[in-house]
N, C-alpha and C positions, 0 to 999 in steps of 0.2 A: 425550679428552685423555690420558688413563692411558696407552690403547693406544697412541698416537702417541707416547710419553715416548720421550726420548731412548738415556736410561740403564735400558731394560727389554732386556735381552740378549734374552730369550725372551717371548713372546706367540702368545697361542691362544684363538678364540672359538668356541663352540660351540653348538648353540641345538637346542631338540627342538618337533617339530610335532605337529602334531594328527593325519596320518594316519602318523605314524609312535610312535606313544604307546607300543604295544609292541613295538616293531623293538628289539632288546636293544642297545643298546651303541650307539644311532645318532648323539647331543650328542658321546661322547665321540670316534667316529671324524673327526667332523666338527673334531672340538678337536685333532686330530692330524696331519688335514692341512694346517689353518691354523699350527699351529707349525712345520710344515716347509715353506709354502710349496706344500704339493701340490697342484695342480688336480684341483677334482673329476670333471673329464672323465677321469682315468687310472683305468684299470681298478684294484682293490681291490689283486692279486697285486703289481705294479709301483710300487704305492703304501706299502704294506709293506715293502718291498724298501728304499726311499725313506727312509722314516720311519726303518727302524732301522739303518741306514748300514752302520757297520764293526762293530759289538756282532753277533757271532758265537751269542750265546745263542739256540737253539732254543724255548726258554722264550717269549723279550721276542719273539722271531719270531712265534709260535702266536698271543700275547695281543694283538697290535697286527691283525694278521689277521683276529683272529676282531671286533674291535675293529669291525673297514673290513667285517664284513659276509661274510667268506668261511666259510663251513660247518667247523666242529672240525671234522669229518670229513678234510675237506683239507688239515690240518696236519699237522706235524713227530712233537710228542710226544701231545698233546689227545688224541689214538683211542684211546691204551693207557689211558688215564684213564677213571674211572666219570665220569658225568655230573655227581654229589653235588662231584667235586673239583675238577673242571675251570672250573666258575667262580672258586673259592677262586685258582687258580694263575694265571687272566686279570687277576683284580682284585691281585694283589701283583707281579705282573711292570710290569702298565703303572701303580701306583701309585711303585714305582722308576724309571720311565724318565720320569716326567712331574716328578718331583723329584730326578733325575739333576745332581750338578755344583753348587757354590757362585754359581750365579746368581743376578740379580735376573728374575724372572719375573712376569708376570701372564697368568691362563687364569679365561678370563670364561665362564659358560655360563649360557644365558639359556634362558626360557622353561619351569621346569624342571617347571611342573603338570602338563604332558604327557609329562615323561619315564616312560623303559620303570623296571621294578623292578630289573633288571638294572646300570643308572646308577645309579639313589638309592639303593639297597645299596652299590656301590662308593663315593658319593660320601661316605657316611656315615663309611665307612673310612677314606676319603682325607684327612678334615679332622683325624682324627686322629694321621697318621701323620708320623715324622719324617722333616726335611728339612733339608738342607745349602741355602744362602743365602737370600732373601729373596725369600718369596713371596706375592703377592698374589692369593686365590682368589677370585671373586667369581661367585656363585650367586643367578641372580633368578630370581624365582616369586612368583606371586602367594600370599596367606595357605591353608592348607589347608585342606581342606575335610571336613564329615566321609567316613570312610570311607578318604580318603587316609593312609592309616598310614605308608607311604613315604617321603612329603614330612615328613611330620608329625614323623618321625623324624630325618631329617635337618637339618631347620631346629632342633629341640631340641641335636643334636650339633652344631651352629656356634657357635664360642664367641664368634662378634659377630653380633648380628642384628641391622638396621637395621627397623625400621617405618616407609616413607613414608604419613607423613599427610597428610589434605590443605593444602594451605595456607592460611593465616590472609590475611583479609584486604590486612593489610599487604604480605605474600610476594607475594599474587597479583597486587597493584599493583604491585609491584618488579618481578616478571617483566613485564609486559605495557609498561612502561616500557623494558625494557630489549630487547623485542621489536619496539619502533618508535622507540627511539633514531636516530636525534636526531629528535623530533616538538615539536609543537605543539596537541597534539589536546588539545578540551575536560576538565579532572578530573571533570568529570559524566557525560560517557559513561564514561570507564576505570574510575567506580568503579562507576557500574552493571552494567556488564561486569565485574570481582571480583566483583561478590555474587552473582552469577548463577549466575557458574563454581564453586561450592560448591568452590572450591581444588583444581578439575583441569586440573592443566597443558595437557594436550591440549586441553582448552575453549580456551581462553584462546591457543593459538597456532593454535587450527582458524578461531577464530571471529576473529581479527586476521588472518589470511590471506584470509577468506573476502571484510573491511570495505575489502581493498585490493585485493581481485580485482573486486568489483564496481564502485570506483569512488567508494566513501562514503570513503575514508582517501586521500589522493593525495599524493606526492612530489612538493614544489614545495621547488626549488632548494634540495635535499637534505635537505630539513626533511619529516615526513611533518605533515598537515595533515588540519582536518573537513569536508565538505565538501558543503553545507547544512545544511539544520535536522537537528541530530544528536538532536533530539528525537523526533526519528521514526523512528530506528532501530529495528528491532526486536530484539531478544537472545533467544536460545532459555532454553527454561528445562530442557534435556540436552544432552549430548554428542551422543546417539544424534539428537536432532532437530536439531543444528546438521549433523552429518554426513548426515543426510538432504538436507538443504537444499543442501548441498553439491555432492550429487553429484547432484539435479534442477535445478540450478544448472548443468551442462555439457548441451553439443548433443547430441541425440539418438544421436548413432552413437558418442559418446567415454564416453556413460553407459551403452550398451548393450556397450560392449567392455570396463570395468570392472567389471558384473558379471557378463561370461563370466569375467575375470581372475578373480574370488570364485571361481567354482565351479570353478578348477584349485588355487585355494590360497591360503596365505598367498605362498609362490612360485608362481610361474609361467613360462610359456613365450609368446613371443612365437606361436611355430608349432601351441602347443596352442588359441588362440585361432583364428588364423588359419584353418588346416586343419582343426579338427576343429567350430569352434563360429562362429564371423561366415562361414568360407568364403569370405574375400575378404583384400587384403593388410590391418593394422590400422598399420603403421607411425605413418600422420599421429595418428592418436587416441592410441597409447601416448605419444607427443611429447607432448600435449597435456597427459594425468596427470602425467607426469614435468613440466613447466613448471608443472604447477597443484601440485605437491609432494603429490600424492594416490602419487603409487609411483616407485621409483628402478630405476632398469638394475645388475645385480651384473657385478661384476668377470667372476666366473667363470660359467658354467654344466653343472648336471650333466647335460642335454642337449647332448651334442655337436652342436655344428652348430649350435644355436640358443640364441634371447637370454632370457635368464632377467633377472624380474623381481621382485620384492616390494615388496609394499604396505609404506605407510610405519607405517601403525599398522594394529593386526588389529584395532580397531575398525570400522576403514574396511574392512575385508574382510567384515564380520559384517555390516555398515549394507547392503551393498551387497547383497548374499547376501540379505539378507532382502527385497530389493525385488522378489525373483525369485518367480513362482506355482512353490507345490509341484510342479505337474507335468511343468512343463518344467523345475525343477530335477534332476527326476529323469532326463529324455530326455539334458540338456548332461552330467549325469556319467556318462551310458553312452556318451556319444562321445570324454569327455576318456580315460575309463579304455579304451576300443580305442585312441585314440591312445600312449597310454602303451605300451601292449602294441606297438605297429607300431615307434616311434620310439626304445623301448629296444632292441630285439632282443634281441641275447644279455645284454644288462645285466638284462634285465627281472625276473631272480631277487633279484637285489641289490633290488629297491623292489617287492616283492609286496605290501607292507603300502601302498605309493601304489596301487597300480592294486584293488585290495581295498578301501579308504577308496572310493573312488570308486564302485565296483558294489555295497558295499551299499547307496548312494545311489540308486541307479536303479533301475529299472523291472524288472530282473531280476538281483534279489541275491544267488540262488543264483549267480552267477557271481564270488564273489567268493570263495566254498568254496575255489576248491582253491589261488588263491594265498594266502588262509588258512591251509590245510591247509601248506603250503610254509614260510610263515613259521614255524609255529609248531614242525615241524620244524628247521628250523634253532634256534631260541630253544632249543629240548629239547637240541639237539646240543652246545650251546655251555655247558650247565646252565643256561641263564637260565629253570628250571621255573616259577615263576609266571608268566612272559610268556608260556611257550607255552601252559600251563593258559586264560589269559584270551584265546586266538586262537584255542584250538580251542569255546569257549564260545560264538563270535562266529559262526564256523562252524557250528553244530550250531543256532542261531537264522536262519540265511540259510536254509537249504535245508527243503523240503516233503517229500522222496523222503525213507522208511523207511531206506531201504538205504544211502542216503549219511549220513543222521543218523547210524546207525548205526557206521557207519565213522568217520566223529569222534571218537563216545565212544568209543571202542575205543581211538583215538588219544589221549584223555582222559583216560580208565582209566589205561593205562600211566602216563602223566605224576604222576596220584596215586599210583599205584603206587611211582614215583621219589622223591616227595613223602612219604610215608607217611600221606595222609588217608584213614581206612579210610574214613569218611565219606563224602565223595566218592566214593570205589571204589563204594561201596556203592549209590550213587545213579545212579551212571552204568552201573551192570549190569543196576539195575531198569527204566530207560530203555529198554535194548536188547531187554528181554524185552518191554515193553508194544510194541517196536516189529516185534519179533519177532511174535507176534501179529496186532499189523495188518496184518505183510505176507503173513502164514502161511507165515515162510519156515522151512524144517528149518534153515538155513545160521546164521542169527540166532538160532535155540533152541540151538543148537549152542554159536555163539559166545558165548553168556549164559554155557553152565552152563563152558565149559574158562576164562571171566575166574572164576568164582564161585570152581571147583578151583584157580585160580592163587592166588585171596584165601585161601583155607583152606590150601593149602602155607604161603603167606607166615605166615599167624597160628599153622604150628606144628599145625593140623590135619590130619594125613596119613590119614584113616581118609575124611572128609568129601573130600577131595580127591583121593585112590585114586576113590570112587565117582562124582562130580562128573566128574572125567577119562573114569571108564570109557563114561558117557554123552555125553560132548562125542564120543570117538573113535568111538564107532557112527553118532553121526549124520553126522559129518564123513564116516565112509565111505558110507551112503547117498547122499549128494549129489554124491563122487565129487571131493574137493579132496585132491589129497593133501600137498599144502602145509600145509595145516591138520589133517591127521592126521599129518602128522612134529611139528605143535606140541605133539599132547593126545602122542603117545609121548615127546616130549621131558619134559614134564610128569611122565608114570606112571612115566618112566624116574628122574627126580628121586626120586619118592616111596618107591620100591623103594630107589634107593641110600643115601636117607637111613633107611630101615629096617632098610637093611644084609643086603637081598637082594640079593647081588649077581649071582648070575647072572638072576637075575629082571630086575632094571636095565639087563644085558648085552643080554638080548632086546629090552627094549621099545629100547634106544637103535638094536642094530641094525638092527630096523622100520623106527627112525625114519632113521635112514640111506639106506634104501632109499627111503622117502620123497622126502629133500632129492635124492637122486640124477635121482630120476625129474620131480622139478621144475624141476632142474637150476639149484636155490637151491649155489651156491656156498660163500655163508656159513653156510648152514645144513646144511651136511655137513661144514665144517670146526669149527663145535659138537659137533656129533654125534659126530665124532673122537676132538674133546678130552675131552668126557664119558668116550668110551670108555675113552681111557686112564686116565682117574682111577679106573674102577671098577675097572682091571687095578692101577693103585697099592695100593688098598685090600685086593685080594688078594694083594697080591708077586711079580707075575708083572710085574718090570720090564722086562725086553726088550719084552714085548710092547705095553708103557703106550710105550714111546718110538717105538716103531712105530707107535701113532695118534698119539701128540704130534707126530712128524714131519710125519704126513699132512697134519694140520691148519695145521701152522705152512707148510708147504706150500702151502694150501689159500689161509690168508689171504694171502701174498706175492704 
């Protein structure tokens, strides 16, 4: 009713799913195409474009962007930015454009226990920020749970929080009254049915849907009616067993294509079922759901070309879901996630965190690593460092192979790194060595001790870190990477300048120069540049400092 209000100039709903929990910023993107009308079939870049009209800021441009899913990387101002700021400038750009202008406004966003950290930090901010007209913000989630600090935090920063209880008695018969207006039906079945329903709505409209679908409730001349001995009804004594009942309650082939619908999602695709999981057309049976009010047809879908659906309650996804044997749950989500992969194409970056939900489910999880690894990249790109810390965690738990473990933490390392949990650092270098080890690789002894030298830089230990370095660089050159020996010279070259040897610094950086040369790392010789030049700064030899800064500035263009 809100949303349909006449006199709401502006409206936006937004909703976070469960295999999107840490995709950063996914409720809020989704709350910004809906206030402008944008179908989610339009690519991210176009959608941007869309959303922020004629406003010319570079700024509201970056944060709406990064917002829809597109990589910092590939914006305007965000690159020149450390990672620490770049979420600060996302969250105050789109908290002015979302309360831009003395309007009446409501922007709903729903399902927030699964949102990323990245939303419930902004959202935190958001409640308390000033606004010009009348705005109606409205935030569901279920109660927190421990551990949830996020949420926890948030629902404390809202300066109204509703508690839905269950309903009382009374309530429950008022609704259930007004769910079979105009009826005639016995007060001794409807109040046995309130006491049953322990004052949950969905009881109470699942299990009066269920008494007219079989035929015990019938509509005679507009009156709804009982229809035999209503003493032999039987009432479940749960939710979860009247939704059982429900949905063993349909034909074989309309129950068996609702719970392939489970195992694509709360949404779904007509074609993910189809093609990837029945293998046959499902049209008549999705009719069937939709008629029986088990799931609806959405306006829009983010599969171009095909019909997107969502279940009416994710109860009904869960009840369904669970009817399924573990092991062919695991087979259907290794076909939904290739379908994903085929049917996105080039989209398929934008929803790594769907097709990754999916293969850790099945039968080979290690396949869910590197759109893993992707996600949580971009989440780092964007500063949303907790999300990407909890995706590369997720990763490093899928995979069995030393070497790719390895490479996560390393990708994790950093993140703490950005973070400043020495803690972490610490744990995940110990990891690398025990994995090191296992594999007897020199490459991974190597890359233990140049993270250990990078921790001891950072903590201001240059003596520990000199020695640390000198041993990563030897072994790096036994193995023969020289990518990874431009890193330990980048490193020693650090250590020297900040000792304030500077020709010392000079050498090790222009090793490492020849290094990124010979790797033909681009960005990493355009560092090496700029290092140069600073170390020419710190001596006075300006001409020559502007001749690497040149190079570099060069380099990156």
């Amino acid at each position: 009713e809100l949303i349909s209000a006449e006199d709401i100039e502006s409206r936006g709903h937004g909703r976070s799913y469960p295999y999107a929990s840490r995709s950063p910023w996914e409720p809020v993107g989704e709350l910004l195409r809906s206030m402008h009308g944008i179908d989610t079939t339009i690519p991210p870049s176009e959608a941007a474009d869309g959303i922020v009209g004629d406003d010319d800021s570079p700024l509201l441009h970056d944060a709406v962007s990064t917002a829809l899913g597109i990589p910092a990387s590939d914006t305007r101002v965000l690159p020149s930015l450390g990672q620490g700021e770049r979420v600060g400038i996302v969250r105050d750009a789109l908290a002015r454009h979302l309360f831009a202008g003395p309007r009446q406004r409501l922007l709903v966003l729903d399902d927030l226990h699964w949102a990323d950290h990245a939303t419930l930090e902004f959202l935190e901010q958001l409640v308390a920020s000033p606004h010009e007209g009348r705005t109606l913000l409205l935030l569901l989630a279920r109660p927190a749970l421990s551990g949830e600090t996020g949420l926890s935090r948030l629902i404390d920063a809202c300066p109204d929080v509703v508690e839905l209880s269950p309903l009382t008695q009374a309530e429950s018969r008022e609704l259930l009254d007004r769910l079979l207006e105009p009826h005639d039906v016995p007060d001794r079945l409807l109040d046995r049915i309130s006491t049953r329903s322990s004052g949950n709505p969905l009881f109470l409209e699942e299990f009066t849907r269920s008494l007219l679908d079989d035929g015990t409730l019938r509509e005679v001349a507009g009156v709804v009616q009982a229809v035999g001995d209503h003493e032999l009804v039987n009432v479940p004594d749960s939710v979860e067993s009247l939704l059982s009942t429900r949905i063993d309650g349909l034909d074989a082939e309309a129950k068996r294509v609702l719970q392939y619908a489970a195992i694509v999602g709360r949404r779904f695709w007509a074609g993910a079922i189809s093609d990837a999981l029945a293998r046959r057309p499902v049209d008549d049976e999705l009719s069937t759901l939709q008629h029986g009010s088990l799931v609806r047809s959405e306006p829009q879908s983010v599969v171009e070309g095909d019909r997107e659906f969502v279940f009416e309650h994710l109860l009904m996804q869960e009840v369904a879901y669970g009817g399924l044997l573990r092991g062919l749950r695991a087979e259907l989500h290794e076909a939904v996630a290739e379908w994903l992969e085929e049917r996105l194409g080039a989209r398929a970056g934008e929803h790594d965190d769907w097709i990754a939900f999916h293969y850790e489910r099945s039968g080979h999880p290690e396949r869910a690593v590197p759109y893993l690894e992707r996600a949580a990249e971009m989440a780092r790109d964007s500063g949303a460092l907790a999300d990407a810390a909890e995706l590369l965690r997720r990763a490093a738990d899928m995979t069995g192979d030393p070497e790719v473990e390895a490479r996560v933490l390393c990708a994790a390392e950093e993140v703490s790194a950005l973070h400043g949990d020495l803690a972490e650092r610490h744990w995940y270098i110990e990891r690398i060595e025990e994995l090191a080890d296992q594999a007897m690789s020199p490459e991974l002894v190597a890359t233990a001790r140049y993270r250990r030298a990078r921790m001891a830089l950072d903590g201001g230990d240059l003596s520990r870190a000199r020695e640390l370095g000198e041993e990563a660089l030897d072994l790096y050159r036994q193995v023969g990477d020289v990518s990874l020996e431009g890193d330990a010279l980048r490193l020693l070259g650090r250590v020297e300048h900040l000792w304030g040897q500077y020709p010392l610094a000079q050498e090790r950086y222009e090793a490492g120069l020849r290094c990124e040369t010979e790797a033909g790392d681009e960005d990493g010789q355009a560092d090496m540049h700029d290092r140069l030049g600073l170390v020419q700064v710190d001596q006075g030899n300006f001409a020559e400092a502007l001749t690497y800064l040149d190079r570099s500035r060069a380099l990156y263009a």
